[in-house]
C-alpha positions as a LaTeX table, in Angstrom:
\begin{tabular}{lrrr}
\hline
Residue & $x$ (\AA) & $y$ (\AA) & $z$ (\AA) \\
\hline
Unk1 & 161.81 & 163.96 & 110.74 \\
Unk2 & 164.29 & 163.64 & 107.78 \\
Unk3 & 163.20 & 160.56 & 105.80 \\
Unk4 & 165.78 & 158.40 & 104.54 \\
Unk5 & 165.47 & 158.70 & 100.77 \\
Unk6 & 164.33 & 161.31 & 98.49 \\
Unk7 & 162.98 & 158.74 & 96.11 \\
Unk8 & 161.94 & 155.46 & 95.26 \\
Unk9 & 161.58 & 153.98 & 91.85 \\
Unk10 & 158.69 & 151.88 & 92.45 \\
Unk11 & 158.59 & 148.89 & 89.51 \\
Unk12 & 162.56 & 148.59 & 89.34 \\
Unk13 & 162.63 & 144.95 & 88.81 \\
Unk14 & 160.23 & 145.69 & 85.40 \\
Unk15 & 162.02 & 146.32 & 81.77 \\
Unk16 & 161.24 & 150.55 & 82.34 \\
Unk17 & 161.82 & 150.49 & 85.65 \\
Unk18 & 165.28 & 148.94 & 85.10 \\
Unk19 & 166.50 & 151.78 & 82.56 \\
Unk20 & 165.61 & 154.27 & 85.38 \\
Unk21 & 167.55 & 152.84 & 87.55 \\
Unk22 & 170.41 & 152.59 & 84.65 \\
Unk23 & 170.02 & 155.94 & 84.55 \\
Unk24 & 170.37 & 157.38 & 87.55 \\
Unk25 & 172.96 & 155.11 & 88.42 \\
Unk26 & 174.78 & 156.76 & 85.45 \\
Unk27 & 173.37 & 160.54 & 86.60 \\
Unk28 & 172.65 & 160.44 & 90.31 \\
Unk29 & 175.00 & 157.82 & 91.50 \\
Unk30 & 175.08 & 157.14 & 95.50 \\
Unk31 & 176.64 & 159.70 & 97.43 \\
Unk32 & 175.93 & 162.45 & 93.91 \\
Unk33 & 173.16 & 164.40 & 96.63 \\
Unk34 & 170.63 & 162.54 & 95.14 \\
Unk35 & 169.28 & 159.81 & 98.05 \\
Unk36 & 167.26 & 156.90 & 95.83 \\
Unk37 & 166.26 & 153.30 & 96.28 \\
Unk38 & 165.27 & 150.34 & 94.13 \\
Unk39 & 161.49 & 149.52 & 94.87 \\
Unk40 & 159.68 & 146.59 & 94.22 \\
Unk41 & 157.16 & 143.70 & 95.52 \\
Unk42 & 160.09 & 140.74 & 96.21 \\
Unk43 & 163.12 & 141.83 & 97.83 \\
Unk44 & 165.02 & 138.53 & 96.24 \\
Unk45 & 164.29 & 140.22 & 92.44 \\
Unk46 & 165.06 & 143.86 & 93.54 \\
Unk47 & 168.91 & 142.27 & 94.79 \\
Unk48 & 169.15 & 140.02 & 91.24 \\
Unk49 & 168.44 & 142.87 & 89.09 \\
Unk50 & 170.70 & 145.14 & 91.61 \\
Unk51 & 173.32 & 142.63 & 90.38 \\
Unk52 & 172.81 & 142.17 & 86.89 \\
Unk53 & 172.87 & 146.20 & 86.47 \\
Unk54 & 176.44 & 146.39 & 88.19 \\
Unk55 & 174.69 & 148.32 & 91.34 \\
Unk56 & 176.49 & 148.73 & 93.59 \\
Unk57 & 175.68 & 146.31 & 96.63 \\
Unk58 & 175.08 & 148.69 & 99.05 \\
Unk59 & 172.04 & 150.55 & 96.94 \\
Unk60 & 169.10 & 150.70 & 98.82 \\
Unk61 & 166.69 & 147.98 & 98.15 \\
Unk62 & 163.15 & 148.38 & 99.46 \\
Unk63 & 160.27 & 146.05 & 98.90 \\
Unk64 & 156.92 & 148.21 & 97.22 \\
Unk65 & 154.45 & 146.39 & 97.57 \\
Unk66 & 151.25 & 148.80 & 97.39 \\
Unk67 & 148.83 & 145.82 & 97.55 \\
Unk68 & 149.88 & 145.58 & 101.07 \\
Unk69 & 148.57 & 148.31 & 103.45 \\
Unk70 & 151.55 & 148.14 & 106.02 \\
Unk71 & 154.09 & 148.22 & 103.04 \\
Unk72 & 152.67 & 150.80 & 101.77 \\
Unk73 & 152.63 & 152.85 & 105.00 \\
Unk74 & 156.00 & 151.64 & 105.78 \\
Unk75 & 156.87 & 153.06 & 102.03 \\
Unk76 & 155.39 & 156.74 & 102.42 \\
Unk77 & 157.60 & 157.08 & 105.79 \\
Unk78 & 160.87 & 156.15 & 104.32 \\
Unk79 & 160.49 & 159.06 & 101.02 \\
Unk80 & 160.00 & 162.46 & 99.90 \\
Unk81 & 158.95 & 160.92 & 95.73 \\
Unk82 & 157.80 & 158.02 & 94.36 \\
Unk83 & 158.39 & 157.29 & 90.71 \\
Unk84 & 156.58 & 154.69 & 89.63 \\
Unk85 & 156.62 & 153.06 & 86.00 \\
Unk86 & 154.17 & 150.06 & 87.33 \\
Unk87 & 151.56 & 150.61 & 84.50 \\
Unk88 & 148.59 & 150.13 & 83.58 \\
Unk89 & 148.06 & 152.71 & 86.47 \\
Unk90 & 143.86 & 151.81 & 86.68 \\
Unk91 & 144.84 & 148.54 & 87.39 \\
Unk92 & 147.67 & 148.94 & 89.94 \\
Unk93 & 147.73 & 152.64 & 90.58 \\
Unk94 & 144.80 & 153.87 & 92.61 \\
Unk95 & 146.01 & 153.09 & 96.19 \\
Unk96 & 149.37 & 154.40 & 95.34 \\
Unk97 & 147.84 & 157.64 & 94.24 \\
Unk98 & 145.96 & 157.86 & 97.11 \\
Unk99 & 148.80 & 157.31 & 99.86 \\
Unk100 & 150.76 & 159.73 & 98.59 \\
Unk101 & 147.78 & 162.37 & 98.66 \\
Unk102 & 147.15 & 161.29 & 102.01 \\
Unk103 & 150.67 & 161.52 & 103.03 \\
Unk104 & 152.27 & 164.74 & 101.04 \\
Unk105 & 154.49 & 162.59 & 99.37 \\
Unk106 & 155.22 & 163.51 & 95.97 \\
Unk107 & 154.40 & 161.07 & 92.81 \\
Unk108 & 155.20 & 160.94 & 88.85 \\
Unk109 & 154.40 & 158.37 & 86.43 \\
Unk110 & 153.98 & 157.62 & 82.97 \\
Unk111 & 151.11 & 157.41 & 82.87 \\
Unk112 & 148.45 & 157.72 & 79.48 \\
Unk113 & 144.99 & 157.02 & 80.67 \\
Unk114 & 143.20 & 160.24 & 80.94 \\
Unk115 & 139.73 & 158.41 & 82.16 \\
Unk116 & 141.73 & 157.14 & 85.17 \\
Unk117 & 143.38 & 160.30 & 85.40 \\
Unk118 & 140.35 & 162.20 & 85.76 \\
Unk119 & 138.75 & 159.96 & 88.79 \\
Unk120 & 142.35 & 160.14 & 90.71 \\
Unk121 & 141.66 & 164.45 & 90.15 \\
Unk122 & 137.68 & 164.06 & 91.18 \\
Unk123 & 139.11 & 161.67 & 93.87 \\
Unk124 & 142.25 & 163.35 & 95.60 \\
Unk125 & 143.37 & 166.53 & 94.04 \\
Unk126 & 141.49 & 168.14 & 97.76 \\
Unk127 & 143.73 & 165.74 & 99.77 \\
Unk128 & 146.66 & 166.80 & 97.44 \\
Unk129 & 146.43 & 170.14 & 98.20 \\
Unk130 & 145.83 & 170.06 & 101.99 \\
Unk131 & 148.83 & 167.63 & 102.48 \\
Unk132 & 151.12 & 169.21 & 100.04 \\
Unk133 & 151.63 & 166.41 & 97.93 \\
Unk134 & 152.72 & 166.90 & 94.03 \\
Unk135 & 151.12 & 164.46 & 91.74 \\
Unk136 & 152.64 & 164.62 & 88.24 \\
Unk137 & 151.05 & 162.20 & 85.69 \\
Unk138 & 152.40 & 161.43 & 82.16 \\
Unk139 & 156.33 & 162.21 & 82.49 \\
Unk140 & 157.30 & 160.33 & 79.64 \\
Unk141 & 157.04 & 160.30 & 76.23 \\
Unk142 & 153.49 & 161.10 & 76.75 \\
Unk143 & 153.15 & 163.81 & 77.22 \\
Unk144 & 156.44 & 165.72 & 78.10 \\
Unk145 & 157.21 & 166.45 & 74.74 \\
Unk146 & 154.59 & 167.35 & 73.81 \\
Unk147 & 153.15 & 169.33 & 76.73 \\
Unk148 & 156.79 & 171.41 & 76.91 \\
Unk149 & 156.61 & 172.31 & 73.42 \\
Unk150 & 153.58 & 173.65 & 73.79 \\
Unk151 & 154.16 & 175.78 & 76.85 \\
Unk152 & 157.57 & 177.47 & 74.78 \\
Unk153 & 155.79 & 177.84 & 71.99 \\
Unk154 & 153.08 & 179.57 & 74.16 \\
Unk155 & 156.28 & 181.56 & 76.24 \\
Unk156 & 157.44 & 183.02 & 73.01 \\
Unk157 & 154.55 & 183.83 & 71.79 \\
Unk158 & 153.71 & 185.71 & 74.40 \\
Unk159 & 157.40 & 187.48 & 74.87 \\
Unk160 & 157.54 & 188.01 & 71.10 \\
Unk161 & 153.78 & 188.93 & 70.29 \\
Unk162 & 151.57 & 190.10 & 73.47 \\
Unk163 & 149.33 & 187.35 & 73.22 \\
Unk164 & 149.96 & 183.60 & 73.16 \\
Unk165 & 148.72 & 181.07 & 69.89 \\
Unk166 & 144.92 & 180.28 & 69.52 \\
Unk167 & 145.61 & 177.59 & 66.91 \\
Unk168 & 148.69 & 174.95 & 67.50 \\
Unk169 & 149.56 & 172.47 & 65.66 \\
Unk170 & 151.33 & 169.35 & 66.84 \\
Unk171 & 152.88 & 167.97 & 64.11 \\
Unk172 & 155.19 & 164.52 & 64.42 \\
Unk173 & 157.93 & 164.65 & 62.23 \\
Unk174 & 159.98 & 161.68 & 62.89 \\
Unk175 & 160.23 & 158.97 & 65.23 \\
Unk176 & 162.04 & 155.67 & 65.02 \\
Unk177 & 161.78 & 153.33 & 67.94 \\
Unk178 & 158.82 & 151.23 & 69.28 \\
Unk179 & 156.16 & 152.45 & 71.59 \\
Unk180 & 156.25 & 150.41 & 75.16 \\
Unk181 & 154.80 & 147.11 & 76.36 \\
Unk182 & 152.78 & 149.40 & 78.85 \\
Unk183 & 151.80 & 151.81 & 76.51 \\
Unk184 & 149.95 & 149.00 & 74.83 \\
Unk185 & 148.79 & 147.42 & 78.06 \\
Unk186 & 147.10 & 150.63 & 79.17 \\
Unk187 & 145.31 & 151.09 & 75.84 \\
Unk188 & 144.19 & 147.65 & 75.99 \\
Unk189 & 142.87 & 148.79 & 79.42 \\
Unk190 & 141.26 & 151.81 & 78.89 \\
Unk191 & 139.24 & 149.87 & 76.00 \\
Unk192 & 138.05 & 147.18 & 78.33 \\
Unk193 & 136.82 & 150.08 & 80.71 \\
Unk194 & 135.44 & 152.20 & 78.06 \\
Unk195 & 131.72 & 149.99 & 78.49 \\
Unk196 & 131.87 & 151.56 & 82.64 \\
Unk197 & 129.36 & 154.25 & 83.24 \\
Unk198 & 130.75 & 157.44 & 81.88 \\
Unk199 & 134.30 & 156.07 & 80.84 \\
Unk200 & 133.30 & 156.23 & 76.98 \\
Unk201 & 132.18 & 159.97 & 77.20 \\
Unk202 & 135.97 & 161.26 & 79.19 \\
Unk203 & 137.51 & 159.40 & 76.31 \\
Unk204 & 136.09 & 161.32 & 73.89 \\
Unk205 & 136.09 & 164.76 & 75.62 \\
Unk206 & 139.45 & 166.59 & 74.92 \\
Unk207 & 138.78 & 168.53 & 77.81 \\
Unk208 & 138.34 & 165.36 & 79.91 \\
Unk209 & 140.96 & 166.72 & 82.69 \\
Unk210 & 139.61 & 170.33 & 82.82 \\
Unk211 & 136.72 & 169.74 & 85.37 \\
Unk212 & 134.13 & 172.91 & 84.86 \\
Unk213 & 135.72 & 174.20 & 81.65 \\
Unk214 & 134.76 & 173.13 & 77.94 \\
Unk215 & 136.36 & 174.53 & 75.29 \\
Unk216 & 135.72 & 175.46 & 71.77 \\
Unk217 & 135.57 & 172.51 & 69.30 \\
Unk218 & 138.30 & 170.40 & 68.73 \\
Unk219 & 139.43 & 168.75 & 65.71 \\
Unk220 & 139.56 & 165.16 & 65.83 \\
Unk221 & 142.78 & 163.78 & 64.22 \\
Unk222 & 141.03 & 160.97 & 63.08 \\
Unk223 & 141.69 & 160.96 & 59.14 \\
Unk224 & 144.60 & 161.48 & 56.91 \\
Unk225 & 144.40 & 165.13 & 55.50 \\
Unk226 & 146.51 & 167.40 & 53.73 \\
Unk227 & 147.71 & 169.85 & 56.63 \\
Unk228 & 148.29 & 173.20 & 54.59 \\
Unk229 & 150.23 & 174.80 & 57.74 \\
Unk230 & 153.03 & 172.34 & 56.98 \\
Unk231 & 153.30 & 173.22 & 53.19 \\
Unk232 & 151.17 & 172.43 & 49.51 \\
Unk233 & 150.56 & 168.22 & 49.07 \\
Unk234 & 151.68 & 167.37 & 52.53 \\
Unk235 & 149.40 & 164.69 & 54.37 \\
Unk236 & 149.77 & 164.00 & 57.69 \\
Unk237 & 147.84 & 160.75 & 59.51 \\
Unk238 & 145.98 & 159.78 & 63.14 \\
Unk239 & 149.00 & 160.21 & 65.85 \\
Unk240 & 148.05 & 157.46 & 68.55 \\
Unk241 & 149.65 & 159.45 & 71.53 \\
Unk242 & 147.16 & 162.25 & 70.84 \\
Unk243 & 144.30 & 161.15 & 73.12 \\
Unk244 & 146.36 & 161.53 & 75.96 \\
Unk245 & 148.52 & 164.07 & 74.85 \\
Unk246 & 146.05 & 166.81 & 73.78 \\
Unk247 & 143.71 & 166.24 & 77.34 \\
Unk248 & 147.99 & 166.93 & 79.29 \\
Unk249 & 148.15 & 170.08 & 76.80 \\
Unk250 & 144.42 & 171.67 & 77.49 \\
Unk251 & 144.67 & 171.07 & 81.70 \\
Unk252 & 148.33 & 172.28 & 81.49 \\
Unk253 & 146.50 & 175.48 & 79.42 \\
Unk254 & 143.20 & 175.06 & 82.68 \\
Unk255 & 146.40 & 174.69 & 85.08 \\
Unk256 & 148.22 & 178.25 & 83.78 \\
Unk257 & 145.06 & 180.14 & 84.60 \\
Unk258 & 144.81 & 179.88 & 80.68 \\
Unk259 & 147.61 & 181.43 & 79.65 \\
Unk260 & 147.18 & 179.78 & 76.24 \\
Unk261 & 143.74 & 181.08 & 75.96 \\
Unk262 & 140.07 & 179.95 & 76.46 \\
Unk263 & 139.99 & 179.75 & 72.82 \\
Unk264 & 142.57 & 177.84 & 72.45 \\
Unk265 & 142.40 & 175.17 & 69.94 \\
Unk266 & 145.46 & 172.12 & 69.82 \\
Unk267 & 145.71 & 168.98 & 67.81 \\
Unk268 & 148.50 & 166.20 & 66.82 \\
Unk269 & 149.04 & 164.70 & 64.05 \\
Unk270 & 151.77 & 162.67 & 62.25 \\
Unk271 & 153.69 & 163.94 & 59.32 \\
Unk272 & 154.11 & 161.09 & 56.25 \\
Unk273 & 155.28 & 163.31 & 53.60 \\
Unk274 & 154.08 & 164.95 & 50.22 \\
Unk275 & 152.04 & 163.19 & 47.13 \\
Unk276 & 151.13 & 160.37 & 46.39 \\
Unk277 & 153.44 & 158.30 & 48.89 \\
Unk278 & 152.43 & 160.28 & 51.38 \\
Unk279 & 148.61 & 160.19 & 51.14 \\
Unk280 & 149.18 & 155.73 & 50.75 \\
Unk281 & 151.54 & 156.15 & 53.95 \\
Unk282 & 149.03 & 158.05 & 56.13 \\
Unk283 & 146.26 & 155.72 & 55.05 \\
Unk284 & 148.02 & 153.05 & 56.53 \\
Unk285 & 149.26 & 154.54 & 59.45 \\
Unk286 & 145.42 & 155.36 & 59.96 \\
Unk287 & 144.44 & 151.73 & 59.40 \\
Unk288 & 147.18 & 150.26 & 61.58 \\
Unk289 & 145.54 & 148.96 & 64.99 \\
Unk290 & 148.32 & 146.98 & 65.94 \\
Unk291 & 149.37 & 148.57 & 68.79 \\
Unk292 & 146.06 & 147.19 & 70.65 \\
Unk293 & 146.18 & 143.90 & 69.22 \\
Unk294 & 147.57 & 140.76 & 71.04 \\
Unk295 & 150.40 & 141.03 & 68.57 \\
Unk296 & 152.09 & 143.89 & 70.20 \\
Unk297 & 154.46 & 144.93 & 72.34 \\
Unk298 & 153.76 & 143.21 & 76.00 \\
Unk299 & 154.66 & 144.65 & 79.48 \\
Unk300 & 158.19 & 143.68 & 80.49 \\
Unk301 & 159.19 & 143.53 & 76.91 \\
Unk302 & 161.52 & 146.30 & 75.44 \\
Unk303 & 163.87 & 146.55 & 72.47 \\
Unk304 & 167.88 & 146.31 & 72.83 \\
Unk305 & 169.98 & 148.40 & 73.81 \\
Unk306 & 171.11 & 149.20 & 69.99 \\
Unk307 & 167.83 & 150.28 & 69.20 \\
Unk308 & 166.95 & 152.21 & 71.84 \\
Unk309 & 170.15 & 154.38 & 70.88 \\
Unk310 & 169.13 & 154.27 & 67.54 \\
Unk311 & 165.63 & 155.80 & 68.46 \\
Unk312 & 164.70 & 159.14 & 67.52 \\
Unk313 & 162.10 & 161.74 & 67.18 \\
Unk314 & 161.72 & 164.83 & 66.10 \\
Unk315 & 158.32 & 167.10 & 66.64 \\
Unk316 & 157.18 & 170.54 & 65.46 \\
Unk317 & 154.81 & 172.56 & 67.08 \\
Unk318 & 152.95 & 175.10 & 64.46 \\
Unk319 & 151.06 & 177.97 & 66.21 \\
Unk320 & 149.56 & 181.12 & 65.07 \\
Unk321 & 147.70 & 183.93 & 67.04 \\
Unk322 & 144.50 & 186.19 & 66.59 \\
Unk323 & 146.51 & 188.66 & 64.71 \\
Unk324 & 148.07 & 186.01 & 61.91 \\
Unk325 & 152.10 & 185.72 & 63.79 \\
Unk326 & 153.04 & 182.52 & 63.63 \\
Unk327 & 155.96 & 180.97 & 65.17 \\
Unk328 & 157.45 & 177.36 & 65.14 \\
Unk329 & 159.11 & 175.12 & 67.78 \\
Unk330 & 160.59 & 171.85 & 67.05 \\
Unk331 & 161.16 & 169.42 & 70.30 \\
Unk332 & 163.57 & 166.48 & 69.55 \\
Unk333 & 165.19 & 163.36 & 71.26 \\
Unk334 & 167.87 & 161.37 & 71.05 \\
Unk335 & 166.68 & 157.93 & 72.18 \\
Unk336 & 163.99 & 155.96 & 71.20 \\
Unk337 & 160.45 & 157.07 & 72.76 \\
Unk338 & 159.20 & 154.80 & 74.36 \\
Unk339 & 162.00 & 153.34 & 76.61 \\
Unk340 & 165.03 & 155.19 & 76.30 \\
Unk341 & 163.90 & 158.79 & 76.36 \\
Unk342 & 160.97 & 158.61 & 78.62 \\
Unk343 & 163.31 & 156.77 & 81.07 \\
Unk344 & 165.68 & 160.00 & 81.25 \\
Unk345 & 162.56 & 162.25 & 81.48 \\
Unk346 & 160.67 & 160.44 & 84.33 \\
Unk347 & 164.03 & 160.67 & 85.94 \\
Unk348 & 164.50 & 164.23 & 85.42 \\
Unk349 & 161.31 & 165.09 & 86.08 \\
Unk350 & 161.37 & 163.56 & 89.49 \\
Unk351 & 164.62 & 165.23 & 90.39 \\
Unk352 & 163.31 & 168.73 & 89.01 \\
Unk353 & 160.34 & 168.48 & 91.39 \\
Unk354 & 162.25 & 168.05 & 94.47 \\
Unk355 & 164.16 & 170.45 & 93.93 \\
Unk356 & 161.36 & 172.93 & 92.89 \\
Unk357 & 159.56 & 173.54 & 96.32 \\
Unk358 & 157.40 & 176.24 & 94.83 \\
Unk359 & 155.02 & 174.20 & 93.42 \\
Unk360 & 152.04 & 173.63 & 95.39 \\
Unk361 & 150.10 & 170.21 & 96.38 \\
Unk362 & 147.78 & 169.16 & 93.88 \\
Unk363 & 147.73 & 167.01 & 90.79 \\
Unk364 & 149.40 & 168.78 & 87.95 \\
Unk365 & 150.84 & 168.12 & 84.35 \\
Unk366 & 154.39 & 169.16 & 83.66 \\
Unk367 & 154.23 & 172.12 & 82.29 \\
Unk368 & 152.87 & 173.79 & 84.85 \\
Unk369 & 154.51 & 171.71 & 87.70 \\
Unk370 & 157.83 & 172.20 & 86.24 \\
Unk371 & 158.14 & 174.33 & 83.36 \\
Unk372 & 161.26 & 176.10 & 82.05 \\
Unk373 & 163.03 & 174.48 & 84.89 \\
Unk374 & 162.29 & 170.94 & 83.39 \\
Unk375 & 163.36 & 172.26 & 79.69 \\
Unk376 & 166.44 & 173.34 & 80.86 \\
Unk377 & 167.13 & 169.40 & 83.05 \\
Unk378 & 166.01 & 167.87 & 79.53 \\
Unk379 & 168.54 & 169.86 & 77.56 \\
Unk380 & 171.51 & 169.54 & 79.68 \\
Unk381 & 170.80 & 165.64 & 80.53 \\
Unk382 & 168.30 & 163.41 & 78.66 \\
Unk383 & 169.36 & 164.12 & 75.19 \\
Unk384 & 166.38 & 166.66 & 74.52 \\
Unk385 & 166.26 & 169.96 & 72.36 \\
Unk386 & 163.75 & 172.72 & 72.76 \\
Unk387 & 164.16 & 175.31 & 70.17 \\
Unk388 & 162.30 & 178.08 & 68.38 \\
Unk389 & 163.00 & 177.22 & 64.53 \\
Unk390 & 161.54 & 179.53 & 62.52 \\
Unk391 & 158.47 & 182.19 & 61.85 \\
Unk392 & 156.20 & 181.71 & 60.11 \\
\hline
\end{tabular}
């Protein structure tokens, strides 16, 4: 039986889940191929914010509400895909998760909680695989950057050298924008559940979503340095995403059969420049903890329009293999990172796994899941640039 949409934004009445819709109203408009709807848990809110986006009124409005066993029944028989940006995903993600695994209906989110990530893979990566259903965490800023750039730094590598990078560097250039109200809701999350049985020791394992496989040591991030790879006197500082980032970037390596190696060794850190200034800067980066403080950024909340064009960032991935090559691949974007370009890759991400059938059921990152064939959606729509930019 052909269902009647291809995907569902579930949360399209919150501040993320509106610039989705924005999006693919923009990209996928009705009748483009592309058969989506507006989710959400009050029908009256999906129509209001149908209307304030210039929808038009015949887009498909259906209510989400995954609290509610028959709506959520009703809502894996009417699509192929959810997307979902209704975060933090341990509090409102688990049955969700577990529908679609049930069901063989595929799933991204955005999400960045790798302790919750690892009891949905413990939980339902089986029923993934027997029904056929795609689960794709973390399509957003974290950790599609990141987990891409690592994969074509790993792909060139390999074409260029025989052998991929045991040592990469993540290395935050620049980034202007703000990081999302449910970036900082999940953190404040994942801190309250850190005192559960077991939650504090996935936190601190960087091969939390690898189950059976430990790596070699990893370094921590956790103090400003000078990082020699990136040139005398330049300091680099903690890079919050990296807990969540680095875990996407070893199961993507645990994913690929470990194509990157089971040596390999990966951490991220952000670049604040040479001297002086730049040792004071990354002290203070390292210091900040606003981000998990009742100061920041809530869920709902989001910056303008102006400065989410006016959003950047640029990141270079350093890697070097057994034999000394090294090779370096810088990822940028063109929108700020935590609402304008992860909106465009969630999007694209979704629409890249329907269209690639040949990726099995099971619970996957994206570079695995999607690869090359997400690079090249990310280049040609969301403002994104992949590109080997010099050897080392």
């Amino acid at each position: 039986m052909t269902k009647p949409f291809d995907l569902v934004v579930h949360g399209a009445t919150g501040f993320t889940g509106r610039l989705v819709v924005e999006y693919l109203l923009q990209r996928y408009p009705q009748g483009s191929g592309l058969r989506w709807a507006m989710g959400g848990r009050s029908a009256e809110k999906l129509a209001a914010v149908r209307d304030e986006l210039g929808a038009p009124a015949d887009t498909p409005l259906v209510v989400t509400d995954t609290g509610n066993p028959a709506s959520l029944q009703a809502l894996m028989g009417s699509t192929r895909l959810v997307l979902t940006t209704v975060g933090p995903y341990q509090l409102y993600g688990n049955e969700l998760v577990a529908a679609c695994a049930n069901a063989g209906v595929d799933y991204v989110d955005l999400c960045g909680e790798p302790a919750w990530m690892r009891r949905m893979i413990d939980a339902h990566e089986a029923q993934a695989k027997a029904s056929g259903a795609r689960i794709v965490f973390s399509c957003g800023f974290d950790s599609i950057p990141f987990d891409l750039g690592v994969y074509l730094l790993q792909t060139e590598m390999q074409a260029r050298f025989g052998q991929p990078a045991s040592r990469v560097r993540g290395r935050v250039r620049k980034m202007k924008g703000t990081f999302s109200g449910g970036t900082a809701a999940s953190l404040k999350a994942t801190l309250a559940a850190a005192s559960e049985p077991g939650v504090l020791d996935l936190l601190r394992d960087p091969f939390a979503l690898t189950p059976g496989f430990t790596g070699p040591r990893q370094p921590s991030g956790s103090k400003p340095m000078v990082d020699d790879a990136l040139g005398a006197d330049i300091w680099v500082a903690p890079f919050v995403m990296a807990a969540i980032n680095t875990r996407n970037v070893h199961r993507s390596n645990f994913l690929l059969g470990h194509a990157y190696g089971q040596d390999f060794v990966y951490d991220e850190m952000l670049v604040t420049g040479p001297g002086a200034k730049g040792e004071a800067f990354a002290n203070a980066v390292a210091s900040d903890k606003s981000l998990g403080s009742d100061s920041g950024p809530k869920p709902g909340e989001g910056p303008s329009r102006e400065e989410r064009e006016a959003g950047h960032y640029d990141v270079l991935f350093v890697g070097e293999d057994a034999a000394g090559h090294r090779l370096r691949v810088a990822v940028t974007g063109d929108r700020d990172p935590g609402y304008g370009s992860t909106s465009k890759m969630i999007s694209e991400a979704a629409v890249c796994l329907l269209e690639n059938r040949s990726t099995p059921g099971g619970i996957w990152t994206t570079a695995p899941a999607l690869g090359q064939a997400l690079i090249e959606r990310l280049r040609a729509n969301a403002g994104l640039t992949f590109a080997v930019e010099a050897n080392g």
